[in-house]
N, C-alpha and C positions, 0 to 999 in steps of 0.2 A: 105524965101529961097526955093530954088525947090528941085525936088527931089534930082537932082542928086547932088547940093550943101551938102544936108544933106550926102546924100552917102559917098561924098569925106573928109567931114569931119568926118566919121563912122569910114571910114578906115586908116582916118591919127589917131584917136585915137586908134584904134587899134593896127595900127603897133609901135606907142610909147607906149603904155602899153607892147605890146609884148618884145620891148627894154630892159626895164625896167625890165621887169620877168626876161628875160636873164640873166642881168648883177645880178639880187640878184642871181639866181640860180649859177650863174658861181659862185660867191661869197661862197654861200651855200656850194659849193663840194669844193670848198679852203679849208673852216673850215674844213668841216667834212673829210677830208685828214689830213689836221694839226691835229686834235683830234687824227684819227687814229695812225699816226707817233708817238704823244705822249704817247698813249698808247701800243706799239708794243715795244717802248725805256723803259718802267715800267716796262715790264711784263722780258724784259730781262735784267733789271737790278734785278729784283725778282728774275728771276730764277738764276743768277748769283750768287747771296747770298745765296739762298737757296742749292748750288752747295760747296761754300768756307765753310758753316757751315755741311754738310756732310760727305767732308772731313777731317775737322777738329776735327768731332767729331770718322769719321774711324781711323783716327793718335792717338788722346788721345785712344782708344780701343787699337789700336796694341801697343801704350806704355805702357799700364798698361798690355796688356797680357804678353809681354817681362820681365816687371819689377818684373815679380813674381816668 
């Protein structure tokens, strides 16, 4: 092959690797967005509950202060 055979073939391997990065990277920040979303939906389901048992626990105090 000559040089410039080789070249052409450098660059077509190239720019299909570089393809190929792309599309796992594109991929990569899918997941790592979906991860995120799932964990953003946890933490305010957490704090949700941790909000209902709160309160629940300020209502049983002002009933037992009332009840006495």
């Amino acid at each position: 092959m000559t040089k410039k055979a080789l070249l052409a073939v450098a660059m077509l391997g190239t720019l299909v690797m570089g393809a190929g990065c792309h599309r796992n990277t594109k991929e990569s920040a899918k997941n790592d967005a979906e991860r995120a979303a799932d964990k953003t939906e946890e933490a305010a389901d957490d704090a949700g509950d941790k909000i209902k048992d709160t309160v629940e626990d300020a209502g049983d105090k002002i009933e037992d202060a009332t009840d006495k």
